[in-house]
C-alpha positions in Angstrom: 8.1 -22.6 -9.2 4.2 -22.0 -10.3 3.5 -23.2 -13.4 2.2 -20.8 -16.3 -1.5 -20.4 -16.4 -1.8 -20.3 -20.1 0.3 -23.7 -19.9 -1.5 -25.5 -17.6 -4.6 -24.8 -19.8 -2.6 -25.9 -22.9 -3.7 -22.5 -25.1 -2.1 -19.6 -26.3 -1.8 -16.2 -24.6 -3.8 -15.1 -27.1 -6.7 -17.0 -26.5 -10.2 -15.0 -26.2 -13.1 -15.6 -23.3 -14.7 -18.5 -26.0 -11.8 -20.7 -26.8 -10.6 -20.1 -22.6 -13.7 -21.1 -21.2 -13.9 -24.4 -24.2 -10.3 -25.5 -22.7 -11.5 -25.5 -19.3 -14.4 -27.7 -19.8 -12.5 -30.1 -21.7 -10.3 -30.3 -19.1 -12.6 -30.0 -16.2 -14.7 -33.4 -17.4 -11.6 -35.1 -17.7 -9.9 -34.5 -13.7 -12.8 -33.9 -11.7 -12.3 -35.9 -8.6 -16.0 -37.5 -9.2 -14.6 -38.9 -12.4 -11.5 -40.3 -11.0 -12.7 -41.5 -7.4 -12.1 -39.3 -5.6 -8.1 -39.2 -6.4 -5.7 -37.0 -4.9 -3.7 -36.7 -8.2 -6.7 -35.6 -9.8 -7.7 -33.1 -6.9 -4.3 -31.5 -7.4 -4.8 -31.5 -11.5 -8.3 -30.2 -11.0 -7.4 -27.5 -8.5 -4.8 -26.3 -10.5 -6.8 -26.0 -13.6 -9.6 -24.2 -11.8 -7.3 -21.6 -10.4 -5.9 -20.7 -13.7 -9.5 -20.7 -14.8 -10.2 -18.5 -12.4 -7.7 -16.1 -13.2 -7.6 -15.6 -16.7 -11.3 -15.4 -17.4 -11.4 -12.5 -14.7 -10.1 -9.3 -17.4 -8.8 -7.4 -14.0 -6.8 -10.5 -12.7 -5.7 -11.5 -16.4 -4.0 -7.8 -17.5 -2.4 -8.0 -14.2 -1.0 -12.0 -14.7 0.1 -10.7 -18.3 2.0 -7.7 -16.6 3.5 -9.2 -13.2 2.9 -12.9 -13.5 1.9 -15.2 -10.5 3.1 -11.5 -8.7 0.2 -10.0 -9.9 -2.6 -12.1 -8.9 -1.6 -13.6 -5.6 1.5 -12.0 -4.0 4.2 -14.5 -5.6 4.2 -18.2 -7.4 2.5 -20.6 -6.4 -0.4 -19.1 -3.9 -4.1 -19.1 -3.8 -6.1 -16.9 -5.3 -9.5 -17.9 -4.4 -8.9 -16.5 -1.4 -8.2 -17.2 2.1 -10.4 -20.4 3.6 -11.4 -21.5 0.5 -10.9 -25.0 -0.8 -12.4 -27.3 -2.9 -16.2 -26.3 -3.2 -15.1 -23.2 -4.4 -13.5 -24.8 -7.6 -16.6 -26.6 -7.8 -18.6 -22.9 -8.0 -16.1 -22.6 -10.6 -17.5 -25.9 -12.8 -21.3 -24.7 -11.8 -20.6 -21.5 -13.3 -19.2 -23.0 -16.7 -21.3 -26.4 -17.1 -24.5 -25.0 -15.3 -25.8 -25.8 -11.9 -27.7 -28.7 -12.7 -23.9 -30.6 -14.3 -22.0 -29.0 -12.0 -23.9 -30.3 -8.6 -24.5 -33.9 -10.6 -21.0 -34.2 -9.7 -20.9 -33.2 -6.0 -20.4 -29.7 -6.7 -22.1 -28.7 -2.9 -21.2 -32.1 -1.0 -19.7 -31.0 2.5 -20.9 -27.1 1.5 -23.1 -26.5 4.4 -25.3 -23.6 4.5 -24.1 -21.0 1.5 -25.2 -18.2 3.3 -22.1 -18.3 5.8 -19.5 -15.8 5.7 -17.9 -15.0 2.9 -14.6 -13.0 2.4 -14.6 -9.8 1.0 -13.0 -9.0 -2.7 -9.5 -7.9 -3.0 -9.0 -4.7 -4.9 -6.0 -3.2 -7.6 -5.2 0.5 -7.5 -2.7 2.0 -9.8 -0.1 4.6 -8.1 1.8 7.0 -10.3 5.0 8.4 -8.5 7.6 10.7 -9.1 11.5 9.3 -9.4 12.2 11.7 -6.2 9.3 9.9 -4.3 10.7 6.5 -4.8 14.2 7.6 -4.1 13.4 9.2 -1.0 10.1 7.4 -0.1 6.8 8.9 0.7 3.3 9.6 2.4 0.4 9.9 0.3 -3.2 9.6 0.7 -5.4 8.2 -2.3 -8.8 7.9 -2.5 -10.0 3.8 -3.0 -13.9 3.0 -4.0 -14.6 0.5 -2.0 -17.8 -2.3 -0.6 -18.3 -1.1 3.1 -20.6 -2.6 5.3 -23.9 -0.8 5.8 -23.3 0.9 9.2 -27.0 1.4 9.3 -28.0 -1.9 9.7 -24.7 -3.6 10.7 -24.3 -5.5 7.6 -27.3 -7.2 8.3 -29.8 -5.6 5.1 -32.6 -5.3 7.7 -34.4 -2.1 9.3 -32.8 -1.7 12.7 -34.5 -3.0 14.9 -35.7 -6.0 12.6 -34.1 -9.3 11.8 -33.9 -11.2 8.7 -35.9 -14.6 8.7 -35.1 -18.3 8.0 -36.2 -18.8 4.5 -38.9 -21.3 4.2 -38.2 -22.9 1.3 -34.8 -24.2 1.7 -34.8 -23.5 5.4 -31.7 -22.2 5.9 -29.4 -23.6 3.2 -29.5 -21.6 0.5 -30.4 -24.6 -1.6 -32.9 -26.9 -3.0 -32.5 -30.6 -4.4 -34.8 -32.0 -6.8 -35.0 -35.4 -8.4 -34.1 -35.4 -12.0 -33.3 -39.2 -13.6 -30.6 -40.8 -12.2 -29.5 -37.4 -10.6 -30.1 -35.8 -7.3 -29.8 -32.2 -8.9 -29.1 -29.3 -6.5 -29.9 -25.7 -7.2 -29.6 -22.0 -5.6 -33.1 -21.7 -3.8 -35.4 -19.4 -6.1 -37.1 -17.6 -3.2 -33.5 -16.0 -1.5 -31.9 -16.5 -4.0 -29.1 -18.6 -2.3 -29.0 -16.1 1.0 -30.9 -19.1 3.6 -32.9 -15.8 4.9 -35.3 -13.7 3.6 -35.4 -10.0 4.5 -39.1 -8.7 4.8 -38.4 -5.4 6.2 -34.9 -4.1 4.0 -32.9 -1.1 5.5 -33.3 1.8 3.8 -29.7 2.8 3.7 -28.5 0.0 1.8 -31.8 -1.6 0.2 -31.4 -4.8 1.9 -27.8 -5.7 0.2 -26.1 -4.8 3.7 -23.0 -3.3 2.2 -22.9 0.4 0.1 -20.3 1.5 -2.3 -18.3 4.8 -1.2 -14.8 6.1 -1.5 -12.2 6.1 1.4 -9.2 8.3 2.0 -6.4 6.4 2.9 -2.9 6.8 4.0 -0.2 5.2 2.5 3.4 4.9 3.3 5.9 4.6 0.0 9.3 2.8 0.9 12.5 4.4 -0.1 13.5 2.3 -3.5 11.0 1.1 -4.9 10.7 0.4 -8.7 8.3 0.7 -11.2 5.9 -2.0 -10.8 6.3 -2.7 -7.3 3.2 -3.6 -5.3 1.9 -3.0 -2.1 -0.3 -4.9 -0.2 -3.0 -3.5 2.5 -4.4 -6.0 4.7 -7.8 -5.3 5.0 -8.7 -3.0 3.3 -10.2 -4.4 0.0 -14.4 -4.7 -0.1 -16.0 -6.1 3.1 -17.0 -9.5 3.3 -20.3 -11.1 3.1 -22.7 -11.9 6.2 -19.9 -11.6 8.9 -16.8 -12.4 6.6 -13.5 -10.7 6.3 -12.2 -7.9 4.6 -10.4 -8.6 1.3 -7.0 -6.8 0.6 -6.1 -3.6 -1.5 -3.1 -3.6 -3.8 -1.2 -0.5 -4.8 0.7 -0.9 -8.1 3.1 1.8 -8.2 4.3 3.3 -11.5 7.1 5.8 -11.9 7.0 8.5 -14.0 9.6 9.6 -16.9 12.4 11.9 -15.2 13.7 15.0 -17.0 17.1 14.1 -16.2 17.6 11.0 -14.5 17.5 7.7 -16.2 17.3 4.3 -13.5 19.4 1.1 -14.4 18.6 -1.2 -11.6 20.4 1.1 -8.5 21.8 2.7 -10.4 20.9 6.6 -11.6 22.3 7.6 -15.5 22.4 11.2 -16.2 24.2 13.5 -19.3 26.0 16.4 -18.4 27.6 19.0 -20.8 31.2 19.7 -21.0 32.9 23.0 -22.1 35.5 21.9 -24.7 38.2 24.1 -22.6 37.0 21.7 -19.4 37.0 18.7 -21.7 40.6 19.5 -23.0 41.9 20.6 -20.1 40.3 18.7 -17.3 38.4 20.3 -14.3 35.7 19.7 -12.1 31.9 20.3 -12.8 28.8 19.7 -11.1 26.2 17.4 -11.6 22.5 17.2 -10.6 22.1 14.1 -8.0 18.8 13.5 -6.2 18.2 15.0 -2.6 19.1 12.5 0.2 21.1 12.9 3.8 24.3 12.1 1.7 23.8 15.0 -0.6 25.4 18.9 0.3 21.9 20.1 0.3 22.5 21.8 -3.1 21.3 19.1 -5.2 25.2 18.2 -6.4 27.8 16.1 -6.7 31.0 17.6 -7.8 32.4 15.7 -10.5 36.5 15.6 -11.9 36.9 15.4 -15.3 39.8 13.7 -16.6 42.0 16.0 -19.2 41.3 14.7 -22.9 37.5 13.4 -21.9 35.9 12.6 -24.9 32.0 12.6 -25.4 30.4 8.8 -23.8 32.8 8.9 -21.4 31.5 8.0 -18.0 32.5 9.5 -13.8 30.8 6.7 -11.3 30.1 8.5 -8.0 29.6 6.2 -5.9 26.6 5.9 -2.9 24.5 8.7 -4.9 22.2 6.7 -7.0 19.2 4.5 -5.8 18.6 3.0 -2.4 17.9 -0.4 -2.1 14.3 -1.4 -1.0 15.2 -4.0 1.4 18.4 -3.2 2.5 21.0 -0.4 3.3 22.5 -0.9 0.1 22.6 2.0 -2.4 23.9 2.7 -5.7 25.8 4.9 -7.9 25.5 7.9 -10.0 26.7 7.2 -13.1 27.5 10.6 -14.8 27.9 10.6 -18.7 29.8 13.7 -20.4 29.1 15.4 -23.1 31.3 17.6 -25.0 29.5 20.9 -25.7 31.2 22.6 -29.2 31.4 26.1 -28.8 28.9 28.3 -30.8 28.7 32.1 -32.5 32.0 32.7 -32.3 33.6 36.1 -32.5 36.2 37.0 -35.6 39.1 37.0 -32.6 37.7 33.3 -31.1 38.1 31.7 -34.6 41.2 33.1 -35.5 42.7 31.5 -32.2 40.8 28.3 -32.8 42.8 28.1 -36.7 46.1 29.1 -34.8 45.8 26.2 -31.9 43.9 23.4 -34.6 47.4 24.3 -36.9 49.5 23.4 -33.5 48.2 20.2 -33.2 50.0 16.7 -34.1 48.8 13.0 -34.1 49.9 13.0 -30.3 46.8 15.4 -29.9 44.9 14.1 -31.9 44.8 10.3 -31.6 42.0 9.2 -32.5 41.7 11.0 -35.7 45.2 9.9 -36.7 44.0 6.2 -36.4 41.4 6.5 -38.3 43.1 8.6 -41.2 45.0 4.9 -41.2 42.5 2.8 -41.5 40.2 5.3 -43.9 43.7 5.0 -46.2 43.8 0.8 -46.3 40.2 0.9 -46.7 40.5 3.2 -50.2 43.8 1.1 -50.5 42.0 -2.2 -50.3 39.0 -1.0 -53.0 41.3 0.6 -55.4 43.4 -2.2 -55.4 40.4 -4.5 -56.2 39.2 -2.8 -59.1 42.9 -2.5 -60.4 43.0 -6.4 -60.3 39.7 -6.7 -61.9 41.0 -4.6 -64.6 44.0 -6.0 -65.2 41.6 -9.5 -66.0 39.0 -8.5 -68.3 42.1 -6.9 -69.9 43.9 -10.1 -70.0 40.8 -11.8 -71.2 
């Protein structure tokens, strides 16, 4: 099991951007593999640092940690969310960006980097999804519209005019990096001239300005299983921003939420809803109808018929089973759990009230059991208090 971000960083969930970023460092100086020789103990400890780093001083990727946990981030405990092919120069980007370049590559922040301006992969996205109770019961198509990066179809992703080519930059020839001799240190920094690219664009397309991506919104189709639950995610391969000089696609992620139902409350599979009760049915007993979401088990009428037991008393509940929620990975479904409510009659007529006095003057303790019972116990609880303050009188006149 993954262990908690916030633990592995040794500070509280309320910790702000300042006293986050302080923890890191401290804890950065002390595991980097420079420091420890290179150590695979301390690789792990400094990975695992870095990742939670990474997460929580991101505010998108932190509010969704706080809310789903290790879900939120990166699909389920325990996975990496730097990324797919991504290893350990990333988490040394990671020290650059806290401790500076200069401290950062004095500890072999870009060994074994290569040229930075390979591919890189594209950012993943969030995208919150409300739904209706009936969509997640029955499942759904919808289409929502996701800004996204998209490559520049102008110039191919490229950033030059078509037609042109971007160029090797001169200065760092290629890699996106300079070195310079500083002390004891061989310090390593983003080239100033293209700005870490390795190429130099001299005639920029005039679609994109050069970048080789542009920002636009996308209609896209998405397919809601039958079952699922507020909070539940969804994952689209591909089709987060576009990656970087060739690189892949990063993923979109759908949370869904579920909106407030006028009549239906959810308890796991199950679906809880109130339904009033004439008295006369109550007394009695009968059969009444109750609302139940549409489905291929339902009569097509939206309800399940419902027997009520003679003498139901308001609270009490009918399980109908196979009419509440499907399950989302499974042919399981579960019940509709239908709680009664005894409805008193209103604006009675002089005739209705006389009948009422005649039937209430007709009735014993066997009709009224739970009344008699607590007559009894209303009785010993007087009984009890009287005879207290009878015993307390009986002292102070003694005394």
């Amino acid at each position: 099991m993954a262990r908690d971000y916030y633990e592995i960083l040794g500070v509280e969930r309320t910790i702000d951007a300042a006293g986050l970023k302080s923890a890191y460092r401290k804890l950065a100086m002390i595991h980097h593999p420079d420091r420890n020789g290179g150590s695979e103990e301390s690789m792990a400890k400094f990975k695992e640092i870095s990742e939670a780093y990474t997460v929580l001083s991101d505010d998108q990727k932190r509010a969704a940690y706080d809310r789903f946990g290790h879900a939120g981030v990166n699909g389920g405990g325990g996975g990496n969310p730097f990324g797919q092919g991504q290893g350990f120069s990333d988490l040394n980007d990671i020290f650059s960006q806290v401790f500076g370049d200069a401290f950062g590559d004095a500890f072999g922040g870009r060994q074994g980097r290569g040229q930075q301006g390979g591919p890189r992969r594209g950012s993943d996205l969030r995208y919150d999804l409300e739904i209706s109770l009936e969509q997640a019961y029955r499942g759904a198509e919808v289409q929502i519209d996701v800004p996204a990066t998209l490559t520049c179809e102008t110039c191919e992703g490229s950033g030059a005019k078509p037609g042109t080519k971007p160029v090797t930059c001169t200065t760092c020839n290629g890699a996106g990096r300079v070195r310079q001799a500083n002390g004891f240190f061989q310090v390593e920094r983003t080239c100033p001239r293209c700005h870490g690219a390795g190429q130099m664009i001299a005639d920029p397309c005039t679609t994109c300005h050069g970048h080789g991506q542009v920002r636009k919104t996308r209609t896209l189709n998405l397919k809601i299983p039958a079952g699922v639950d507020d909070g539940s995610r969804i994952r689209l391969t591909g089709e987060g921003d576009a990656g970087q000089r060739g690189g892949p696609r990063g993923d979109l992620y759908v949370f869904l939420s579920v909106t407030p139902h006028d009549l239906f409350e959810r308890d796991n599979l199950d679906l809880l809803v109130t339904v009033p009760v004439p008295m006369t049915v109550a007394a009695l007993g009968g059969e009444i109808d109750a609302p139940c979401l549409v489905s291929d088990a339902c009569d097509g009428k939206c309800k399940a018929a419902v027997q009520v037991p003679a003498g139901a008393q308001t609270g009490k509940t009918v399980r109908i089973k196979g009419k509440g929620m499907p399950h989302l990975n499974g042919r399981a479904r579960g019940d509709l759990v239908v709680e009664l409510f005894v409805e008193t009659p209103t604006d009675l007529t002089p005739r209705q009230k006389e009948l009422l006095q005649e039937l209430a003057l007709s009735f014993g303790e066997a009709q009224n059991p739970r009344n008699s019972s607590f007559a009894g116990k209303a009785k010993r609880f007087w009984a009890d208090i009287l005879g207290s303050q009878d015993a307390d009188g009986s002292k102070e006149n003694a005394a």
